[in-house]
KEVO-80539 format. One record per atom (N, C-alpha, C): residue number from 1; residue in three letters; atom name; x, y, z. Coordinates in pm, 1 decimal, padded with zeros to 6 digits. Example, Ala and Ser with C-alpha at 12.3 -4.5 7.8 and 13.67 -1.06 7.14 Angstrom:
BEGIN
- i aa at X Y Z
- 1 ALA N 01319.0 -00569.0 00780.0
- 1 ALA CA 01230.0 -00450.0 00780.0
- 1 ALA C 01320.0 -00330.0 00780.0
- 2 SER N 01285.0 -00225.0 00708.0
- 2 SER CA 01367.0 -00106.0 00714.0
- 2 SER C 01290.0 00003.0 00787.0
END
This chain:
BEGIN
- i aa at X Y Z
- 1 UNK N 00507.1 -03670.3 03540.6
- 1 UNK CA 00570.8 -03659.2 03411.0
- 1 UNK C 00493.3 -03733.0 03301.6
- 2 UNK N 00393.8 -03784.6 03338.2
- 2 UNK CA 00341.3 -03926.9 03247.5
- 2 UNK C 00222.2 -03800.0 03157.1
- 3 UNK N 00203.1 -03731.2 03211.7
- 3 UNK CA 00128.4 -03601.2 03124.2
- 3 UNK C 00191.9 -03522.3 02990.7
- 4 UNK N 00339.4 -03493.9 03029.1
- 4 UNK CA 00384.1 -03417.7 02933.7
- 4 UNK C 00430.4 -03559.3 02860.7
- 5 UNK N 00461.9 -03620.3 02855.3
- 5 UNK CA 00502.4 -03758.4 02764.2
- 5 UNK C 00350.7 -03783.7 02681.9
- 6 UNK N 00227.4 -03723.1 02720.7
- 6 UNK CA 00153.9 -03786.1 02633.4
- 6 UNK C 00107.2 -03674.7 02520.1
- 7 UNK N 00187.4 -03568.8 02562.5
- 7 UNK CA 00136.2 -03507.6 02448.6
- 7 UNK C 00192.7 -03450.7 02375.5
- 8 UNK N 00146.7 -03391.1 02242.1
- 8 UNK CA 00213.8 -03406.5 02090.3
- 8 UNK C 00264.1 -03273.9 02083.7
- 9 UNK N 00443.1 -03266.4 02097.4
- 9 UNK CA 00521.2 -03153.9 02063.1
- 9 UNK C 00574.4 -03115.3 01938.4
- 10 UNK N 00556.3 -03001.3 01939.8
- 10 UNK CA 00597.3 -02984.2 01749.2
- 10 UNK C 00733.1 -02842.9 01777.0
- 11 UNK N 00838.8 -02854.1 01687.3
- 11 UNK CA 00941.5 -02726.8 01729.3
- 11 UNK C 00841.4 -02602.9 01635.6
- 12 UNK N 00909.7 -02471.3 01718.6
- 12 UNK CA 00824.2 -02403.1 01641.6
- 12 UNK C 00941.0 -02300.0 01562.9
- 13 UNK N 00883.0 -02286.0 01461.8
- 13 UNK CA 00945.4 -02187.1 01324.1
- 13 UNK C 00901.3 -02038.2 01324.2
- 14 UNK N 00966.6 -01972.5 01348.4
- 14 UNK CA 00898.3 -01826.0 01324.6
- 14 UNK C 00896.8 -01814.8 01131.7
- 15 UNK N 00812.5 -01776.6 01070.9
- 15 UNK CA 00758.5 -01793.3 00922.9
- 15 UNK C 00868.2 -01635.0 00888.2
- 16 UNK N 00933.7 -01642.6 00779.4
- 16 UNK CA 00941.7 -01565.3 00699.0
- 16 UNK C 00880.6 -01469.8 00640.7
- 17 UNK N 00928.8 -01351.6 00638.3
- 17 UNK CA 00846.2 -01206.1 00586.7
- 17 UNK C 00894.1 -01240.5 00424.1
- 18 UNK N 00736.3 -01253.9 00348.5
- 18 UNK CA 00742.5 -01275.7 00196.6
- 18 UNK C 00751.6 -01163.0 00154.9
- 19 UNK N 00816.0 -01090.2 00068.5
- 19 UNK CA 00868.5 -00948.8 -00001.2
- 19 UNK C 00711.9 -00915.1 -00047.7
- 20 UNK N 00681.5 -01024.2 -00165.4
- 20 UNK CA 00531.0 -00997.9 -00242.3
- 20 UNK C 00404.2 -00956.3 -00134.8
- 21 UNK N 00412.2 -01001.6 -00034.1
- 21 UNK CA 00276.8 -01038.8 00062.9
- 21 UNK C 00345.2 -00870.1 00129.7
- 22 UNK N 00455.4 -00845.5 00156.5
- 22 UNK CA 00432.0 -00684.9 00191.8
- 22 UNK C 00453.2 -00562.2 00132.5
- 23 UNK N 00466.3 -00589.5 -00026.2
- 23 UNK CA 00425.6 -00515.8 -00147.4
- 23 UNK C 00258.4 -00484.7 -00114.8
- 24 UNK N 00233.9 -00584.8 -00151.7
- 24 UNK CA 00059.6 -00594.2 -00161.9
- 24 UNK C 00003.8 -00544.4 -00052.9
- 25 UNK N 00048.1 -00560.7 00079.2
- 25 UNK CA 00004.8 -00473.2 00223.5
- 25 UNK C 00010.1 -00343.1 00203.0
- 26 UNK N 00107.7 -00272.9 00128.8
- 26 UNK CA 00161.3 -00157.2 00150.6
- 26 UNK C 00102.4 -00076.0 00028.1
- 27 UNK N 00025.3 -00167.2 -00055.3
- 27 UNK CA 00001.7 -00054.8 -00152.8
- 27 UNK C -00188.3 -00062.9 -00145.0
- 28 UNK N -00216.0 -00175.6 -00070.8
- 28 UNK CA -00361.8 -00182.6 00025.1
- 28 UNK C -00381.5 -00095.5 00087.2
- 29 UNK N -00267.2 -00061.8 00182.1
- 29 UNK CA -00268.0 00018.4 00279.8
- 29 UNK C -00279.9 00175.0 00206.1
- 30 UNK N -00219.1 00201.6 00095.4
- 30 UNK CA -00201.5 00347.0 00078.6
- 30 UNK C -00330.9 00309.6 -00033.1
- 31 UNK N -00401.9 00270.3 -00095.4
- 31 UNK CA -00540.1 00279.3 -00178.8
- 31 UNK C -00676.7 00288.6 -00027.2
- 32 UNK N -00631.5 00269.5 00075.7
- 32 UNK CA -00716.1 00296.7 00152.3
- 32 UNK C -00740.7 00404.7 00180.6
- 33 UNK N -00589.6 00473.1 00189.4
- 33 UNK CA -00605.1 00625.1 00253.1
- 33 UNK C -00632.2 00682.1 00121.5
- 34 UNK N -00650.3 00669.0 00003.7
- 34 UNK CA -00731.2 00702.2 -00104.9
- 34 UNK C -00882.7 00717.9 -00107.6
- 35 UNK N -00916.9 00647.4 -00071.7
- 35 UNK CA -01050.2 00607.3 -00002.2
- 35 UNK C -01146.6 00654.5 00081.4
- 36 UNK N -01007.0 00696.9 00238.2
- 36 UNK CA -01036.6 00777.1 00292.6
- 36 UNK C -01034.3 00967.0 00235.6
- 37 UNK N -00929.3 00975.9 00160.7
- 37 UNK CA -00883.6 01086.0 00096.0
- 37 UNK C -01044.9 01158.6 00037.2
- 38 UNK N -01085.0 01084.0 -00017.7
- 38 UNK CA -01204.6 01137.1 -00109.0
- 38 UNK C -01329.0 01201.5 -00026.9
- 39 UNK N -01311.7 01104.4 00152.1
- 39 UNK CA -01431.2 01130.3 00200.0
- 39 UNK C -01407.2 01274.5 00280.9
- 40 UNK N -01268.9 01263.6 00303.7
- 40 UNK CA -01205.6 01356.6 00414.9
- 40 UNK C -01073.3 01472.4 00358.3
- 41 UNK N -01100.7 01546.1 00272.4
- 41 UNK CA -00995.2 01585.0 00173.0
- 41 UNK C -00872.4 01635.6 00282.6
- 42 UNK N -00869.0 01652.8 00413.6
- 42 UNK CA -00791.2 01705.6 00494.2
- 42 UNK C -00709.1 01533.1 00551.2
- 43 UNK N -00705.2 01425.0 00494.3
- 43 UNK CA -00666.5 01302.7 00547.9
- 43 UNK C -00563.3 01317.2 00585.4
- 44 UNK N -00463.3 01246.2 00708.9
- 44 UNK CA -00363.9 01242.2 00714.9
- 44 UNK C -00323.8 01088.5 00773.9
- 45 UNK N -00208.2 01049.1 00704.9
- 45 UNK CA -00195.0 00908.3 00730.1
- 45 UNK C -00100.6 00925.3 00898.7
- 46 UNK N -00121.3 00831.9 01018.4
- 46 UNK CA -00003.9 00847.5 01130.3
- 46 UNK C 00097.7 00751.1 01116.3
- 47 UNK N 00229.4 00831.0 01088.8
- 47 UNK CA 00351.0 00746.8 01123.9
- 47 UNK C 00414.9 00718.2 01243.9
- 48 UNK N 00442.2 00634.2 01280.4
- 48 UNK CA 00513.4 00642.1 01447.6
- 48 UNK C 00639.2 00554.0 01388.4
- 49 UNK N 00741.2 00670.0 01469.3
- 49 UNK CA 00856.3 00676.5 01498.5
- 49 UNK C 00942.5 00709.8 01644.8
- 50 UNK N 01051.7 00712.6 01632.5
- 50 UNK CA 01163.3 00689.4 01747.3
- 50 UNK C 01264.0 00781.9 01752.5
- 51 UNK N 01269.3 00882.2 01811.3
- 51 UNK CA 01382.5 00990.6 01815.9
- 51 UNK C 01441.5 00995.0 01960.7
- 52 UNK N 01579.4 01000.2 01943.3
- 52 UNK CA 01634.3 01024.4 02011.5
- 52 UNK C 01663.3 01184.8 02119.7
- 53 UNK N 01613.1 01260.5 02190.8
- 53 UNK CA 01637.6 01375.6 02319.8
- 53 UNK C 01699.5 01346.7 02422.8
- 54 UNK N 01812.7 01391.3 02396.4
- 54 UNK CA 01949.6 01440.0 02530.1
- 54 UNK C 01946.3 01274.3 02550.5
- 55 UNK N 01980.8 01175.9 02463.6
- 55 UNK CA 02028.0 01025.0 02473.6
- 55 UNK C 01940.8 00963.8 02508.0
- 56 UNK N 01787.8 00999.4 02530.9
- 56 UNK CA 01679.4 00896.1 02593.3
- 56 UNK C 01561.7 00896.7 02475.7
- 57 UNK N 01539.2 00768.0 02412.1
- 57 UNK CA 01491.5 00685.0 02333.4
- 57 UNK C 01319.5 00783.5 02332.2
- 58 UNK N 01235.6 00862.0 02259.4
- 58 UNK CA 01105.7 00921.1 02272.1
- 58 UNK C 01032.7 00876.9 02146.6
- 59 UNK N 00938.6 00805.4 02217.4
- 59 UNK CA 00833.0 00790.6 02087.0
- 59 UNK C 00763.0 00937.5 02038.6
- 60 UNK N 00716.7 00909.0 01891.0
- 60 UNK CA 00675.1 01050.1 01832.7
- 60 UNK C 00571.5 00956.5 01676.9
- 61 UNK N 00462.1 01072.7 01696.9
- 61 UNK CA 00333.0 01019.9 01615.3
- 61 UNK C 00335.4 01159.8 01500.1
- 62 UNK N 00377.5 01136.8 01424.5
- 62 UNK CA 00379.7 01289.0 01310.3
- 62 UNK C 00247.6 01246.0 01209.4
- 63 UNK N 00167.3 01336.9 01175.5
- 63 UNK CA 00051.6 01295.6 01031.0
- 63 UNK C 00144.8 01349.2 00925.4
- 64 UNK N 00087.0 01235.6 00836.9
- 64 UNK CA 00132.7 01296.8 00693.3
- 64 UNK C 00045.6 01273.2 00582.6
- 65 UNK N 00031.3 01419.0 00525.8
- 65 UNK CA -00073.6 01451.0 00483.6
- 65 UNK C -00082.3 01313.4 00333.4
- 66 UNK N -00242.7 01248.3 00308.9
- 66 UNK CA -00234.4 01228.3 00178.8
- 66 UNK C -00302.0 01247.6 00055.9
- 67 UNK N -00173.1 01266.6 -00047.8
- 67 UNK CA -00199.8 01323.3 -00149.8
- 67 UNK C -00323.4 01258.5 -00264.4
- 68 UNK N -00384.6 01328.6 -00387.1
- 68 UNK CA -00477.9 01184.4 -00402.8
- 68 UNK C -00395.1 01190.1 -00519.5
- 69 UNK N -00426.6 01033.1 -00552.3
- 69 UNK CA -00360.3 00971.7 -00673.8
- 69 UNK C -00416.4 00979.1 -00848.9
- 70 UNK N -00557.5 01112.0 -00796.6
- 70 UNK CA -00654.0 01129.4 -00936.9
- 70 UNK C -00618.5 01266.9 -00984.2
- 71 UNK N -00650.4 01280.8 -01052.0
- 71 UNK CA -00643.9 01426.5 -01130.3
- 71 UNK C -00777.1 01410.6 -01204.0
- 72 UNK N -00845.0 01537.4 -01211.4
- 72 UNK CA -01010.0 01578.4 -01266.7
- 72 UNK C -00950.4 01623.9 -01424.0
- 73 UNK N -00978.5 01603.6 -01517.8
- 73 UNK CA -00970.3 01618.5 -01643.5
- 73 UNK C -01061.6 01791.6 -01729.1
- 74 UNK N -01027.2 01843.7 -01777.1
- 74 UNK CA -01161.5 01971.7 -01825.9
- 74 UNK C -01273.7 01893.4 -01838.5
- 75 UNK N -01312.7 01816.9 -01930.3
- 75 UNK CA -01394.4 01730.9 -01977.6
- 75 UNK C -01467.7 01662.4 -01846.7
- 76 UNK N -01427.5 01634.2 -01749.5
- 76 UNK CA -01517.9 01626.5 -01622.0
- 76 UNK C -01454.6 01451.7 -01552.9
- 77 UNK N -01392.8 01429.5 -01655.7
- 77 UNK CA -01327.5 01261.7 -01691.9
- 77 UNK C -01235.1 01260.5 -01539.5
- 78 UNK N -01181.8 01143.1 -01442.8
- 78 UNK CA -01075.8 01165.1 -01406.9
- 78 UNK C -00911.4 01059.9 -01422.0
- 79 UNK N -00861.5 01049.6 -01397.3
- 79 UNK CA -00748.9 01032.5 -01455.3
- 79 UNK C -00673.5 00984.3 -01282.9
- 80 UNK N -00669.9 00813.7 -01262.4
- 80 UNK CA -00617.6 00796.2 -01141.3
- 80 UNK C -00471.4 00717.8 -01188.4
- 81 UNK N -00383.3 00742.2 -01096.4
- 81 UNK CA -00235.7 00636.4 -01096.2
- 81 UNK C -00241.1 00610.9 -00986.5
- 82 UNK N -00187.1 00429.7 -01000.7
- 82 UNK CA -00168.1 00397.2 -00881.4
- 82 UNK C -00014.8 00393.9 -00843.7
- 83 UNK N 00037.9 00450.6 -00746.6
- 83 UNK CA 00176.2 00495.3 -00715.6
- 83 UNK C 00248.8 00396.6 -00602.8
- 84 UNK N 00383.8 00360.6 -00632.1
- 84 UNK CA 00448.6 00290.6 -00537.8
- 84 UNK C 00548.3 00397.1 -00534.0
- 85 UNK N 00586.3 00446.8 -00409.6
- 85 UNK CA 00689.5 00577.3 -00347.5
- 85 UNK C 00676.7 00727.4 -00424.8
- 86 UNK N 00743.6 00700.5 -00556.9
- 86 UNK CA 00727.0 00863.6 -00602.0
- 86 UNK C 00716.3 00776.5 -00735.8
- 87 UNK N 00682.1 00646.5 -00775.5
- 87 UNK CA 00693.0 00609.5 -00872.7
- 87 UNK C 00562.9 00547.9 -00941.4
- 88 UNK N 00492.7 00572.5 -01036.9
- 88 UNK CA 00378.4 00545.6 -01106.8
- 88 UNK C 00377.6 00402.1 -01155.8
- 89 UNK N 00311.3 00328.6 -01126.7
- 89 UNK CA 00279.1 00187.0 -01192.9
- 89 UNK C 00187.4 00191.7 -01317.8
- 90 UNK N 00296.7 00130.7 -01374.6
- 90 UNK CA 00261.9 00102.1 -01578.0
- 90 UNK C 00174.1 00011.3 -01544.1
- 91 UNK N 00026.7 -00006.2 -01569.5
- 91 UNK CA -00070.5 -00138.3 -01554.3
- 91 UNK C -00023.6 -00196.0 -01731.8
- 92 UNK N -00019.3 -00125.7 -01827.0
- 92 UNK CA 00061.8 -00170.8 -01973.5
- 92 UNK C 00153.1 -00069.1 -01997.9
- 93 UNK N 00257.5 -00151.2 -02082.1
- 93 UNK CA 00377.5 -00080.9 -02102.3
- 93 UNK C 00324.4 00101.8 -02161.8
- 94 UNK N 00402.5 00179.4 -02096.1
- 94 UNK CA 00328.0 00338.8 -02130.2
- 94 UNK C 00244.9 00346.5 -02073.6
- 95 UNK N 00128.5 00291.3 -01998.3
- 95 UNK CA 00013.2 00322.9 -01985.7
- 95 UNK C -00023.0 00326.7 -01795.9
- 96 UNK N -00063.9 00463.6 -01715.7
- 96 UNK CA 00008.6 00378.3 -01591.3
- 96 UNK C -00123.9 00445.0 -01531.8
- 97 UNK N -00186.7 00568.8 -01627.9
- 97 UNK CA -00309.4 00562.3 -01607.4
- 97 UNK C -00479.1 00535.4 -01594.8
- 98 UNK N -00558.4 00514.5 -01547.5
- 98 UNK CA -00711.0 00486.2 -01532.1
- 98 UNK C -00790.1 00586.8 -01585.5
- 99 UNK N -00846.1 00571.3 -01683.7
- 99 UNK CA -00942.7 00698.8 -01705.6
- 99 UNK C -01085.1 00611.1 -01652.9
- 100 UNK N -01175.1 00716.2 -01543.6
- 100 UNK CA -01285.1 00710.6 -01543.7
- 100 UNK C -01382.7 00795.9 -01550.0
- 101 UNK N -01587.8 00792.5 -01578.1
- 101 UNK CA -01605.3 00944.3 -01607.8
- 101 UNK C -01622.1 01047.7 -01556.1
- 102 UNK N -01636.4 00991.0 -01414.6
- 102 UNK CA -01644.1 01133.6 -01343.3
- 102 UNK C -01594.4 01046.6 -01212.7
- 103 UNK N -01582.8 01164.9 -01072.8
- 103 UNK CA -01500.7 01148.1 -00925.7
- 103 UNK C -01607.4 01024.9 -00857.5
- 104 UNK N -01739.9 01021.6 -00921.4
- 104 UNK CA -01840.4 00960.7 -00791.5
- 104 UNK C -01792.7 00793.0 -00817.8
- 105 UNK N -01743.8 00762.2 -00956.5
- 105 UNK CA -01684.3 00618.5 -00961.9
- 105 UNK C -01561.9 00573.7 -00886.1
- 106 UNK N -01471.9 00669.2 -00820.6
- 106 UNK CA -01357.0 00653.2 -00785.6
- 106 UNK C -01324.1 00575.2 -00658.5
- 107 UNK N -01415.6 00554.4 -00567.5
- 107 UNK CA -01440.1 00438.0 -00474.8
- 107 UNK C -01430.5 00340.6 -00515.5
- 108 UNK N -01575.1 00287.1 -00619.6
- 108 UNK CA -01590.2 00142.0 -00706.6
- 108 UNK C -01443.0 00114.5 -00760.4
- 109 UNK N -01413.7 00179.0 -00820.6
- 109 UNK CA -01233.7 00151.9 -00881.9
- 109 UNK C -01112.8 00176.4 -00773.9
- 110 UNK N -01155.4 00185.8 -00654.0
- 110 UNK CA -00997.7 00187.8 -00563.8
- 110 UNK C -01035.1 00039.7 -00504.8
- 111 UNK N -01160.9 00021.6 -00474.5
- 111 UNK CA -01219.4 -00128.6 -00381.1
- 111 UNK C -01211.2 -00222.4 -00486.3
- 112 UNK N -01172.2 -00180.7 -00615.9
- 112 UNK CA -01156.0 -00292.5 -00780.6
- 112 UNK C -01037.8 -00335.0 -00726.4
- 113 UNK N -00958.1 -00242.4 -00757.8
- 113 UNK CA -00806.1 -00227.8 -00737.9
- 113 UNK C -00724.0 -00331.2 -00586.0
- 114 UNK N -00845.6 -00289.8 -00508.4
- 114 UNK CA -00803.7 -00318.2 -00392.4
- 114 UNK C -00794.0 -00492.6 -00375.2
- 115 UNK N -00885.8 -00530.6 -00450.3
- 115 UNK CA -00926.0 -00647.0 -00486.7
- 115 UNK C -00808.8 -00726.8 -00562.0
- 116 UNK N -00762.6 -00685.3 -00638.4
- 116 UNK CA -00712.3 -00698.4 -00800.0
- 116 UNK C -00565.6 -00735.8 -00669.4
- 117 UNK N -00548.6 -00608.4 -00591.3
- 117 UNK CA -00380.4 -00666.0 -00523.7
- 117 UNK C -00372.0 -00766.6 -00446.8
- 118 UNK N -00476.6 -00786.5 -00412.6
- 118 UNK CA -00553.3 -00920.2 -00297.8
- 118 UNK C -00491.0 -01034.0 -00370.3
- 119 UNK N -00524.2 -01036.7 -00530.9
- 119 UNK CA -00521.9 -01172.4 -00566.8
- 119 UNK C -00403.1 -01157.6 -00638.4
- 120 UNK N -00332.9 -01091.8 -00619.5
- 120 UNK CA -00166.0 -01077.6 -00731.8
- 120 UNK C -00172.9 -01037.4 -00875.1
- 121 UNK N -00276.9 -00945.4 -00873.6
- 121 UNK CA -00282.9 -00958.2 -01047.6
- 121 UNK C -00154.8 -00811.0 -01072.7
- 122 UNK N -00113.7 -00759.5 -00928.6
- 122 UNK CA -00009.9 -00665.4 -00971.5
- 122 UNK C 00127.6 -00728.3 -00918.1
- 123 UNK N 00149.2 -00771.5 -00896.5
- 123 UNK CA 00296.6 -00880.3 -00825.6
- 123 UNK C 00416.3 -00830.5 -00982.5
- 124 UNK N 00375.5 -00883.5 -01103.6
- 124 UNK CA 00484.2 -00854.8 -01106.8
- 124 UNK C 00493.1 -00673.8 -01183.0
- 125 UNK N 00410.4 -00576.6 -01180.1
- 125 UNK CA 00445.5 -00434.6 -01207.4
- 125 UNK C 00486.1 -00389.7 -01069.1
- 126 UNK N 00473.3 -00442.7 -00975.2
- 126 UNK CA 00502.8 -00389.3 -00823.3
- 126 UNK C 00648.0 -00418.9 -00793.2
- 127 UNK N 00682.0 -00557.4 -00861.8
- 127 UNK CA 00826.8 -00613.5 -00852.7
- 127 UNK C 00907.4 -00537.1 -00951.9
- 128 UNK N 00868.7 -00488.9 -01049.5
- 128 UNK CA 00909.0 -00441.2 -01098.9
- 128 UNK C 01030.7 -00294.4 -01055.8
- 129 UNK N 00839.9 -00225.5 -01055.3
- 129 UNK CA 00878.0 -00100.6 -00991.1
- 129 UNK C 01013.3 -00130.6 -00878.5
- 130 UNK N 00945.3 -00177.6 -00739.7
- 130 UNK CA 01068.6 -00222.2 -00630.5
- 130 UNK C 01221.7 -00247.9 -00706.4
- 131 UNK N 01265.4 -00323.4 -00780.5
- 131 UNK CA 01361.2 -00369.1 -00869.9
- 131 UNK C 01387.0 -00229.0 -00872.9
- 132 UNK N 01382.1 -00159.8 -00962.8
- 132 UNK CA 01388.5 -00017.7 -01001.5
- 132 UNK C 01471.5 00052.3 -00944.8
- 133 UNK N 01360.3 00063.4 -00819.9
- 133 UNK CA 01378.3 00123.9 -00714.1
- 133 UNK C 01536.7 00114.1 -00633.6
- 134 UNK N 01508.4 -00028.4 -00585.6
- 134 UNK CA 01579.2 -00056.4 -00532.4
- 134 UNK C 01714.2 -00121.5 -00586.4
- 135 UNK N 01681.6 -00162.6 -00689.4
- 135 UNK CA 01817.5 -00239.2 -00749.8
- 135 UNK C 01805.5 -00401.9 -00670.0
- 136 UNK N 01687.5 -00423.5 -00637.2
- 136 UNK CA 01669.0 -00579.0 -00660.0
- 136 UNK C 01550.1 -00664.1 -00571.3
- 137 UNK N 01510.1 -00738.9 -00573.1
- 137 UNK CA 01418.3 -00815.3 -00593.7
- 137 UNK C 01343.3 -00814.0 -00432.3
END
């Protein structure tokens, strides 16, 4: 016993899921498949889910297709939003779109972006939106 007496016990805490820290995962996660979107226009993101057949519990892997978040302009310009659910994020009040001048920049500006959520510079248009959404915080 003179072993476990000598050494240093600490209780352990399972950590809290921060709302902000899985905002920012989730909208990482979908500027990726943006990313991928551009290289692979047929992308499909995999969801796994849980359905129930004749009372016995079956896992199930469905793709779902993704959409891109740019639109090509006449002028050759394109025109990206970055989207939380079905809802467009205002980067300024009214303003929720990116104009850049053509599709070959649209990487450099999703890996900007990607960056930009890294460090919270969208926390509170994301809280926002969610609020919205959801009716609270």
């Amino acid at each position: 016993m003179t072993f476990i007496k000598n050494l240093k016990l600490v209780a352990i805490t399972t950590p809290k899921s921060d709302p902000i820290i899985r905002r920012r995962e989730a909208l990482v996660s979908r500027l990726r498949d943006q990313i991928e979107r551009i290289s692979n226009p047929h992308h499909a993101r995999l969801r796994h889910s849980w359905i129930k057949i004749n009372g016995e519990r079956k896992s199930r892997d469905r793709h779902i297709p993704v959409r891109p978040w740019w639109r090509q302009q006449r002028d050759g310009s394109v025109v990206f939003t970055l989207t939380v659910g079905m809802k467009r994020i205002e980067l300024e009040t009214g303003k929720a779109g990116i104009v850049i001048p053509n599709a070959n920049e649209l990487p450099k500006l999703i890996e900007g972006l990607i960056a930009a959520v890294g460090r919270g510079e969208l926390d509170s248009q994301l809280q926002a939106v969610s609020m919205g959404r959801l009716g609270k915080g």
